[in-house]
PDB file of N, CA, C and O in Angstrom:
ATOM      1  N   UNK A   1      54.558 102.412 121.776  1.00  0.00           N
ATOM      2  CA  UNK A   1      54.075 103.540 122.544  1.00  0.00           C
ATOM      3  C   UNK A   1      54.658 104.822 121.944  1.00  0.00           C
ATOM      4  O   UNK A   1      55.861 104.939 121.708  1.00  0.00           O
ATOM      5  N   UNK A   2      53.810 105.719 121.723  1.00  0.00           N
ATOM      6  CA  UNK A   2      54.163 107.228 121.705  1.00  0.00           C
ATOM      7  C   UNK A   2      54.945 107.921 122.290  1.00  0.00           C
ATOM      8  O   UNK A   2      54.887 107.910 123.520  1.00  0.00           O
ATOM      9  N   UNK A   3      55.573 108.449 121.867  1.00  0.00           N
ATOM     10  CA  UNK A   3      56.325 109.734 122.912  1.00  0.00           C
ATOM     11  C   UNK A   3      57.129 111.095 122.467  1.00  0.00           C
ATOM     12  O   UNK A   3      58.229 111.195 121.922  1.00  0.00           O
ATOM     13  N   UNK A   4      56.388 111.905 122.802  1.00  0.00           N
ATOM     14  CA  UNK A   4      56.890 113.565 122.238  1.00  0.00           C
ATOM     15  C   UNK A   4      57.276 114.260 123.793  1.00  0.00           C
ATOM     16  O   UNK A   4      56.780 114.365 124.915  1.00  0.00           O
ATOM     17  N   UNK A   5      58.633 114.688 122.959  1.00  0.00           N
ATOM     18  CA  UNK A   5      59.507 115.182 124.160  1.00  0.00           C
ATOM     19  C   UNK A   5      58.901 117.300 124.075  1.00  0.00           C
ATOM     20  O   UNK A   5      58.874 118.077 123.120  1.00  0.00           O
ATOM     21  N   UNK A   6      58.607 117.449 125.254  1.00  0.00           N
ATOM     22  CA  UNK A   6      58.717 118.947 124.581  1.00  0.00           C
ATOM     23  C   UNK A   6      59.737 119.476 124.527  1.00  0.00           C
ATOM     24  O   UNK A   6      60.672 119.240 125.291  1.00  0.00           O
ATOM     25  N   UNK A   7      59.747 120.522 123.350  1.00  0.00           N
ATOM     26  CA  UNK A   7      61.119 121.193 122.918  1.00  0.00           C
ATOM     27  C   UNK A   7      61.167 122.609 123.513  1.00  0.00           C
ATOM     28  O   UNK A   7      60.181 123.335 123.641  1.00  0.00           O
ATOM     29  N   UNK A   8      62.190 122.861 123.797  1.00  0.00           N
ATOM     30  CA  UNK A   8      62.891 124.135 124.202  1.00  0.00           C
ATOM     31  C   UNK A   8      61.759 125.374 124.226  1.00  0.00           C
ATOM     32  O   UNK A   8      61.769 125.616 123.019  1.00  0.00           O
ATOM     33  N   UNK A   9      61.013 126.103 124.658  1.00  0.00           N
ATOM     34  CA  UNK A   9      59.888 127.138 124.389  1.00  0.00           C
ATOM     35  C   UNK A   9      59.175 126.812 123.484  1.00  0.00           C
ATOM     36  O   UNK A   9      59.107 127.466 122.443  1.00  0.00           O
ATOM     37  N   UNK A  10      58.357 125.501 123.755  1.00  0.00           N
ATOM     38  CA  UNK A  10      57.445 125.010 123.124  1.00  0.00           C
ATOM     39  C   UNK A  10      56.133 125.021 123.876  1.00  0.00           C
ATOM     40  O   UNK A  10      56.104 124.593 125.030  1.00  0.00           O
ATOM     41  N   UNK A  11      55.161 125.437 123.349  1.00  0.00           N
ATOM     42  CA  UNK A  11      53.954 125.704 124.578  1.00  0.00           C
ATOM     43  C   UNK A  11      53.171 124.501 124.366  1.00  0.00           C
ATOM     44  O   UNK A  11      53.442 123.548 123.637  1.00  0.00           O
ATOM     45  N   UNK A  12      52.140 124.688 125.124  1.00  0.00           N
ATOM     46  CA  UNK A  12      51.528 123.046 125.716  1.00  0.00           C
ATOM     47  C   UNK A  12      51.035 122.725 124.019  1.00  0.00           C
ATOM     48  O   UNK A  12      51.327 121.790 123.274  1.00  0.00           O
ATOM     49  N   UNK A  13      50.365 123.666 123.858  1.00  0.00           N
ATOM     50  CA  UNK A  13      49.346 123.454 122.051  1.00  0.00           C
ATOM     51  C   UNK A  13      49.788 123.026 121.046  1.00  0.00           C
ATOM     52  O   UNK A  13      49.179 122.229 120.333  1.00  0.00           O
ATOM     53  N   UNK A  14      51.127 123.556 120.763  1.00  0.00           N
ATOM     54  CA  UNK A  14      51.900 122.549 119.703  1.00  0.00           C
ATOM     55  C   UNK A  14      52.110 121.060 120.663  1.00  0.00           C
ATOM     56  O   UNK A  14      51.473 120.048 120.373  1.00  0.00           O
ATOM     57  N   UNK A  15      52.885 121.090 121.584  1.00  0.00           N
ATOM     58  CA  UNK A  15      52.965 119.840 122.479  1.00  0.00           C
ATOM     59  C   UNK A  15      51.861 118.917 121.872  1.00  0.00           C
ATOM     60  O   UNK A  15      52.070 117.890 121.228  1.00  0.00           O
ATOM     61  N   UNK A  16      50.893 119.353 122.126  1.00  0.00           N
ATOM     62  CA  UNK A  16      49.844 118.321 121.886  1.00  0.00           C
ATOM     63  C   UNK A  16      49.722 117.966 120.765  1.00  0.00           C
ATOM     64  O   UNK A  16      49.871 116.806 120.379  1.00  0.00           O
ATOM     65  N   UNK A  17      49.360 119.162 119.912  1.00  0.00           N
ATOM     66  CA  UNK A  17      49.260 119.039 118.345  1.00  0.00           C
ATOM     67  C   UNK A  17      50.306 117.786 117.512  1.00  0.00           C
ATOM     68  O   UNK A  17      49.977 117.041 116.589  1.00  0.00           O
ATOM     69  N   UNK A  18      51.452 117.875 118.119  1.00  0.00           N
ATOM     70  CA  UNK A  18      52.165 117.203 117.536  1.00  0.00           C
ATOM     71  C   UNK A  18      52.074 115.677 118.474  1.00  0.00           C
ATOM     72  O   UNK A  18      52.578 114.626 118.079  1.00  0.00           O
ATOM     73  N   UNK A  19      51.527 115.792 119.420  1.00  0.00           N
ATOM     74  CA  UNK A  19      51.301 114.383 119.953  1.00  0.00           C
ATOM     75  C   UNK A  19      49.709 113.814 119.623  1.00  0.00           C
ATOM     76  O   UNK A  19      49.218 112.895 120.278  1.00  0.00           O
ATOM     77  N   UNK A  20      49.101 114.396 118.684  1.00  0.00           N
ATOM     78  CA  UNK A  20      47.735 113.940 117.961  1.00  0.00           C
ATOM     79  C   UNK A  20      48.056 113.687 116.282  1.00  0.00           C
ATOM     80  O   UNK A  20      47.268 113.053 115.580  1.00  0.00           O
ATOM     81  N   UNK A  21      49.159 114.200 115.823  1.00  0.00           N
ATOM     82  CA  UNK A  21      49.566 114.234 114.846  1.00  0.00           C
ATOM     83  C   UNK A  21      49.859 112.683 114.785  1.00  0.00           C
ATOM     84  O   UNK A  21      49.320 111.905 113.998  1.00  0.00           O
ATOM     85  N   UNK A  22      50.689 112.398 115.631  1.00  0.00           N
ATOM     86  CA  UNK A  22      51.898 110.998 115.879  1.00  0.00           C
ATOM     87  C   UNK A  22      50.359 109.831 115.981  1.00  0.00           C
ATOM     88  O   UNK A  22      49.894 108.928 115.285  1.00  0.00           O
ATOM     89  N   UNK A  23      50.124 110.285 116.830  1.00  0.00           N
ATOM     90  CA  UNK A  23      48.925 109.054 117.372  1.00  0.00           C
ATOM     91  C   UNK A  23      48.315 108.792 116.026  1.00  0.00           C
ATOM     92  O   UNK A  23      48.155 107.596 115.783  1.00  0.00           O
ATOM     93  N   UNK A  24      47.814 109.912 114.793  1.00  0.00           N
ATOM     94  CA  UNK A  24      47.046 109.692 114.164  1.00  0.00           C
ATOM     95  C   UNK A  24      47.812 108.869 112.735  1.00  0.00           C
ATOM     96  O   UNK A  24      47.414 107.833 112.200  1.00  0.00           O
ATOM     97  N   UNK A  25      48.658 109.461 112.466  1.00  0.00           N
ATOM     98  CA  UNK A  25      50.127 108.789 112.000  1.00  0.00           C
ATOM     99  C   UNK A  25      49.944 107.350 112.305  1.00  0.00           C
ATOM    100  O   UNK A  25      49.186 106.737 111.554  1.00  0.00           O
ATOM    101  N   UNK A  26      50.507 106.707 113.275  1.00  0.00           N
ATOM    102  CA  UNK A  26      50.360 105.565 113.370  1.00  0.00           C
ATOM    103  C   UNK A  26      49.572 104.459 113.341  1.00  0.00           C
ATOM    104  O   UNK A  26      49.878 103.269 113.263  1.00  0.00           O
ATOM    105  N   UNK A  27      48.321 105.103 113.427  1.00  0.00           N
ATOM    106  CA  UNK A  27      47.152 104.470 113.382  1.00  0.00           C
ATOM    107  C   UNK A  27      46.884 103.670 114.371  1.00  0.00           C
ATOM    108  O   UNK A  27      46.364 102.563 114.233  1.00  0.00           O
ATOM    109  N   UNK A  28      47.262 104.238 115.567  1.00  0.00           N
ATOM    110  CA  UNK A  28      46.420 103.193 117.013  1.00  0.00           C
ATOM    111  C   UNK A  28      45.187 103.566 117.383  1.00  0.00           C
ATOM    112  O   UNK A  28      44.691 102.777 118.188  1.00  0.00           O
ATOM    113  N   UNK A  29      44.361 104.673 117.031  1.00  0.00           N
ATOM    114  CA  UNK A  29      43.085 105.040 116.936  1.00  0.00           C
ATOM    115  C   UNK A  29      42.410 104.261 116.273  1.00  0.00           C
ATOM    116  O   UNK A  29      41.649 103.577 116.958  1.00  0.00           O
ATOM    117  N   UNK A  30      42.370 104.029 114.844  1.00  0.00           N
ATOM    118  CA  UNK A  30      42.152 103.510 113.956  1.00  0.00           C
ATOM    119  C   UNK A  30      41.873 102.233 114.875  1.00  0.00           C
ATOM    120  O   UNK A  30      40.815 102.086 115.487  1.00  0.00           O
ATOM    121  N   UNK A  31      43.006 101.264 114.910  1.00  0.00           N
ATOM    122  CA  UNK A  31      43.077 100.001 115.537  1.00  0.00           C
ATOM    123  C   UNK A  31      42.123  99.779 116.470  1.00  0.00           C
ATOM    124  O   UNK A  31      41.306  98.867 116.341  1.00  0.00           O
ATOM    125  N   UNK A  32      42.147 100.918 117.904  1.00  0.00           N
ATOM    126  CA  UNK A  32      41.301 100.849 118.868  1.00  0.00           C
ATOM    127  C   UNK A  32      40.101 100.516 118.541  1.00  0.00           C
ATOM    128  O   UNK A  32      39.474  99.641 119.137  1.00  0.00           O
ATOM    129  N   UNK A  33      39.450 101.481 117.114  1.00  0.00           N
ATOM    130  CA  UNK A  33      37.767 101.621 117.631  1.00  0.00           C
ATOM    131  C   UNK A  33      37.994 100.077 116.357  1.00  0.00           C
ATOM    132  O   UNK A  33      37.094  99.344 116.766  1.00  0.00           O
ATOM    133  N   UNK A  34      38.342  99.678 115.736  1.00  0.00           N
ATOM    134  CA  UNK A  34      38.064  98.260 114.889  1.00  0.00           C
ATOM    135  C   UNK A  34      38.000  97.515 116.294  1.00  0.00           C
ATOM    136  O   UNK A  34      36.894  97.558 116.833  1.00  0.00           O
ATOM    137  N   UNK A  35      38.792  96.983 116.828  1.00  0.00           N
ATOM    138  CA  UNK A  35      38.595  96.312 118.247  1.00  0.00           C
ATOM    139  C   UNK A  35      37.814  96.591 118.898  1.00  0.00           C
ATOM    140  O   UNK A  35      37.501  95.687 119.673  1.00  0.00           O
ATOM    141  N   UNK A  36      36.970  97.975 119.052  1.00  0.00           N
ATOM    142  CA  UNK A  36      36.267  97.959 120.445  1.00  0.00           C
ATOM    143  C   UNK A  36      34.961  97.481 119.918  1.00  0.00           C
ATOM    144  O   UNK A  36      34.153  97.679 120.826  1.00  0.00           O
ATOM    145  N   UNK A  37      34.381  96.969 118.935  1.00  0.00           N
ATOM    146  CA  UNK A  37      32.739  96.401 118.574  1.00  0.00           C
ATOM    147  C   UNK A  37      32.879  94.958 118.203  1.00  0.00           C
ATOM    148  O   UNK A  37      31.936  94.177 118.072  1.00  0.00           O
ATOM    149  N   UNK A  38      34.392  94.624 118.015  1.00  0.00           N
ATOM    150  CA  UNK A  38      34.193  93.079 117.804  1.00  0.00           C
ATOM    151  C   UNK A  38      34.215  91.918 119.221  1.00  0.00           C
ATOM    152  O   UNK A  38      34.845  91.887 120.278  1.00  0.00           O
ATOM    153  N   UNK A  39      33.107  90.983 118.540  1.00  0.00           N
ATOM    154  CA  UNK A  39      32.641  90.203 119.750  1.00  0.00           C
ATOM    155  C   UNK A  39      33.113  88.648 118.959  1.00  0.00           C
ATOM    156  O   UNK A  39      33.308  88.412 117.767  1.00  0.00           O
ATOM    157  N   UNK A  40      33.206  87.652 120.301  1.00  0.00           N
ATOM    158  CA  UNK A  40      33.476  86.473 120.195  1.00  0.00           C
ATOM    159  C   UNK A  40      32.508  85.959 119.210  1.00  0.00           C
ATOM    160  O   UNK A  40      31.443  86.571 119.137  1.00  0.00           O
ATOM    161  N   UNK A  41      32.739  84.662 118.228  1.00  0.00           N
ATOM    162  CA  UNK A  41      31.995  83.978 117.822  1.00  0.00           C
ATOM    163  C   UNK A  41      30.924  83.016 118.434  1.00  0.00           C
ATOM    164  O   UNK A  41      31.251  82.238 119.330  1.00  0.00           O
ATOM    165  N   UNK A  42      30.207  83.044 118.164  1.00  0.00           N
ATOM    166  CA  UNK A  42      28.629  82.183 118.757  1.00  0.00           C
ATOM    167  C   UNK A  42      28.665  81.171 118.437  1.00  0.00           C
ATOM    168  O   UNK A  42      28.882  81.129 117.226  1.00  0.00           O
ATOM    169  N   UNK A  43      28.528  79.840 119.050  1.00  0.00           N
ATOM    170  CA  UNK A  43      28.781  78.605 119.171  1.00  0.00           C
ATOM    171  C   UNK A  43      27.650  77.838 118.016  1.00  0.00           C
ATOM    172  O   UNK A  43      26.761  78.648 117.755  1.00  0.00           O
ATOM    173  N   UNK A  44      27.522  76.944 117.515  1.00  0.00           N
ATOM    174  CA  UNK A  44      26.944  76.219 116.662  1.00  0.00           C
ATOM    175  C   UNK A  44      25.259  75.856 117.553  1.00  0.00           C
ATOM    176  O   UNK A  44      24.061  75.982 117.297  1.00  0.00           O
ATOM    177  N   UNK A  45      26.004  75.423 118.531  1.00  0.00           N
ATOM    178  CA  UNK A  45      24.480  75.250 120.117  1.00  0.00           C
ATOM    179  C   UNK A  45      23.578  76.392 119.865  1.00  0.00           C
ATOM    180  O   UNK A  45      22.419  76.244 119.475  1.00  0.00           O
ATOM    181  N   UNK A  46      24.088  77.441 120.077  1.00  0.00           N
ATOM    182  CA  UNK A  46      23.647  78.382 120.747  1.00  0.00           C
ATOM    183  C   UNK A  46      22.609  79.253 119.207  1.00  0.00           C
ATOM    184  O   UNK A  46      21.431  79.572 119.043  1.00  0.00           O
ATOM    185  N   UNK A  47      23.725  79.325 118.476  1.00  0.00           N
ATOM    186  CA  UNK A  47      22.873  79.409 117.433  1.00  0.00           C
ATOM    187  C   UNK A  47      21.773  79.065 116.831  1.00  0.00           C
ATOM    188  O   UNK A  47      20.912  79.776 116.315  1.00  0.00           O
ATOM    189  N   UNK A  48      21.887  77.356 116.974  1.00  0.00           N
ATOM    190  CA  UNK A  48      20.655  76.478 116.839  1.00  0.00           C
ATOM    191  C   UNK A  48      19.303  76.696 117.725  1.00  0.00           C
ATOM    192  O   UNK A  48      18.167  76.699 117.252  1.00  0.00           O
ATOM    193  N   UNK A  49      19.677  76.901 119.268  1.00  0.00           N
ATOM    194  CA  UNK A  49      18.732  77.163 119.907  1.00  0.00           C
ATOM    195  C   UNK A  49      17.865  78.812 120.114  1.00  0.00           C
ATOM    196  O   UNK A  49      16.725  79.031 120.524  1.00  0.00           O
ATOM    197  N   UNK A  50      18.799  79.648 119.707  1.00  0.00           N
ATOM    198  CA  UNK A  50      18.293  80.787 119.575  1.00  0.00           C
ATOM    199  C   UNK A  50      17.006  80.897 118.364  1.00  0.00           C
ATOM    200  O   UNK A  50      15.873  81.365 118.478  1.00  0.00           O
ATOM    201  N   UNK A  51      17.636  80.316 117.281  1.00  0.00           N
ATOM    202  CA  UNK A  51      16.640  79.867 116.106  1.00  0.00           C
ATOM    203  C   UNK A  51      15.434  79.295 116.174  1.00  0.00           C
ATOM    204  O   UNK A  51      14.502  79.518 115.402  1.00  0.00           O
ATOM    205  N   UNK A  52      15.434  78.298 117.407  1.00  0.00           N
ATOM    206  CA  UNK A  52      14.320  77.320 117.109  1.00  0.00           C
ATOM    207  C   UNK A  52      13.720  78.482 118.275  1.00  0.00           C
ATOM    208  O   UNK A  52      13.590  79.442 117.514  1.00  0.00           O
ATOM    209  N   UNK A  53      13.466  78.773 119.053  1.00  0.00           N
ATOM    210  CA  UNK A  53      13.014  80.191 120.113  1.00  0.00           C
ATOM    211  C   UNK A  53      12.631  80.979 119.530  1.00  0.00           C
ATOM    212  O   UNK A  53      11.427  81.207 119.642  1.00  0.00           O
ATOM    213  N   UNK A  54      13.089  81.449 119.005  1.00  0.00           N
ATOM    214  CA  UNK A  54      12.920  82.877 117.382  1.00  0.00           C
ATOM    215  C   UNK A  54      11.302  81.771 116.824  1.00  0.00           C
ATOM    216  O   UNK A  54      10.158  81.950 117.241  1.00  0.00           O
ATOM    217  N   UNK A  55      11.641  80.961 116.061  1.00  0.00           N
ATOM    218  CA  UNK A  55      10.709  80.307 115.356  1.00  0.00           C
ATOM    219  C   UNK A  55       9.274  79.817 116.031  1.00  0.00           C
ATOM    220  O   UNK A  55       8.201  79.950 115.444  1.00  0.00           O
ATOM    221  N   UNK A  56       9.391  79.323 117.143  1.00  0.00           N
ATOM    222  CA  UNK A  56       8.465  78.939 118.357  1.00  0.00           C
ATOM    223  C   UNK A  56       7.448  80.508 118.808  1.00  0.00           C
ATOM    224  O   UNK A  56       6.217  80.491 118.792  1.00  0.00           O
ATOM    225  N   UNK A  57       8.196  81.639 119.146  1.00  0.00           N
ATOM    226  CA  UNK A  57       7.709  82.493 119.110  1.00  0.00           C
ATOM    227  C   UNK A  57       6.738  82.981 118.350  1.00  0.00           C
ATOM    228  O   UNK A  57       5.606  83.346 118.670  1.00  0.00           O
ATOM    229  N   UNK A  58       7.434  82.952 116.991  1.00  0.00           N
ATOM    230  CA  UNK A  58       7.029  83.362 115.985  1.00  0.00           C
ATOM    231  C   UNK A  58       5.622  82.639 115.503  1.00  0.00           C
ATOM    232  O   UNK A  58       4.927  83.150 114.626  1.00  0.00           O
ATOM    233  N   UNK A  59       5.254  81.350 116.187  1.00  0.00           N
ATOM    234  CA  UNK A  59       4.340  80.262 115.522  1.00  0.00           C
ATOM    235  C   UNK A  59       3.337  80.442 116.494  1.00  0.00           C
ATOM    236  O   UNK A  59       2.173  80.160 116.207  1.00  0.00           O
ATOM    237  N   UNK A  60       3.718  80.995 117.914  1.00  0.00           N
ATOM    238  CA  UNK A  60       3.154  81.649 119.036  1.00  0.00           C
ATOM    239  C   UNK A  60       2.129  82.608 118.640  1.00  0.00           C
ATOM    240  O   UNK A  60       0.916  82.521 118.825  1.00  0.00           O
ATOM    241  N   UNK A  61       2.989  83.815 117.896  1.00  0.00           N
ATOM    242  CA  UNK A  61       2.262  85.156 118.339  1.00  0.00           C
ATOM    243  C   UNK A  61       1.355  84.630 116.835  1.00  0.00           C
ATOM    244  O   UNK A  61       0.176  84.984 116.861  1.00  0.00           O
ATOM    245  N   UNK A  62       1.785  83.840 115.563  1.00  0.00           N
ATOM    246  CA  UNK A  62       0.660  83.893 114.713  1.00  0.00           C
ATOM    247  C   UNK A  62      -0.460  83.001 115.082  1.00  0.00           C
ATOM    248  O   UNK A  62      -1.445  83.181 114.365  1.00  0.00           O
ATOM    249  N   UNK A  63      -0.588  82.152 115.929  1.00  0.00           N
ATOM    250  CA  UNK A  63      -2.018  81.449 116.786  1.00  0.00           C
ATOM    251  C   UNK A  63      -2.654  82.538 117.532  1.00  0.00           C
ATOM    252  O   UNK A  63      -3.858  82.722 117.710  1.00  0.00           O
ATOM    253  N   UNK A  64      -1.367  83.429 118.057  1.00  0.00           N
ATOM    254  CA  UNK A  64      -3.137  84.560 119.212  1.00  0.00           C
ATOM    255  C   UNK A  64      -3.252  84.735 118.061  1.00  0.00           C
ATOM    256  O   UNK A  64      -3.824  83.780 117.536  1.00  0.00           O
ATOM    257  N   UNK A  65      -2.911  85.715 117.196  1.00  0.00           N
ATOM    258  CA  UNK A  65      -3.401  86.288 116.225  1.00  0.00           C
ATOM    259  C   UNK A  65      -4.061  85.972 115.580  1.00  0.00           C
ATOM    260  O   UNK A  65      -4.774  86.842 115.079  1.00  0.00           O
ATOM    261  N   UNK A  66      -4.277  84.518 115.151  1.00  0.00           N
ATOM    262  CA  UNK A  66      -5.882  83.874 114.447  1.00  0.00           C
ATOM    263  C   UNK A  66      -6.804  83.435 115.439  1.00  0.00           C
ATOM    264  O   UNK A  66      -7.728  82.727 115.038  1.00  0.00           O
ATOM    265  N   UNK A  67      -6.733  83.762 116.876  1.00  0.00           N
ATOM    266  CA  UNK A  67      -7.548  83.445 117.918  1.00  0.00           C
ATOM    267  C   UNK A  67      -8.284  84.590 118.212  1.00  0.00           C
ATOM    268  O   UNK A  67      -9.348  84.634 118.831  1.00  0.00           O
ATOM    269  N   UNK A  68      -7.548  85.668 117.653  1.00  0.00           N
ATOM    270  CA  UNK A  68      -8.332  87.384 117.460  1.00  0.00           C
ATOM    271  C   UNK A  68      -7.947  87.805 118.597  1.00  0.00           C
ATOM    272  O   UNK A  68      -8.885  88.147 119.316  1.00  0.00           O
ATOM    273  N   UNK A  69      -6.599  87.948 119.186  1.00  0.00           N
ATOM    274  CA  UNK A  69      -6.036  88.272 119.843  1.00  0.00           C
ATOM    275  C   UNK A  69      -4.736  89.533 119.328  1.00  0.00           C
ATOM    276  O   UNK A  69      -3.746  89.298 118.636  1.00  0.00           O
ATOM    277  N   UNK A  70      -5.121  90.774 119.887  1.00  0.00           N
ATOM    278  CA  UNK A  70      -4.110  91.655 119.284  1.00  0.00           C
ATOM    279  C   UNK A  70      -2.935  91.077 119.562  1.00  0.00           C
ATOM    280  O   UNK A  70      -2.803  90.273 120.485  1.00  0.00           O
ATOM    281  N   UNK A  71      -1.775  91.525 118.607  1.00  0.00           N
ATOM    282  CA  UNK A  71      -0.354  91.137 118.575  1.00  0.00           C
ATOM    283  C   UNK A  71       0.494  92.229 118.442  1.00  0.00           C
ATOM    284  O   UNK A  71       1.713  92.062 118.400  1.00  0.00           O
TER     285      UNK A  71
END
């Protein structure tokens, strides 16, 4: 954890400045946004069945479509 003490007639703006400085320094920003888009791995099942759905669809919309059915 961070921590900037303010100093003696130090106004809020450096205060901060130097507590964005530190944060950026250390790289827990950095860290945060790598962590905030990663998702669990997808199961071998799930994968398989999403695929064959995807594919079924897909074998779907090309029958209207030779039945002269817009797609």
């Amino acid at each position: 954890m961070i921590e900037v003490r303010k100093r003696k007639n130090e106004n809020i703006n450096s205060l901060i400045y130097r507590f964005n400085k530190r944060v950026q320094q250390s790289g827990i920003l950095k860290e945060a946004k790598k962590r905030k888009y990663t998702t669990r791995p997808i199961n071998k099942r799930k994968k398989r069945l999403a695929a064959i759905y995807r594919h079924q669809k897909a074998q779907a919309l090309q029958k209207m479509a030779k039945l002269g059915f817009k797609v």
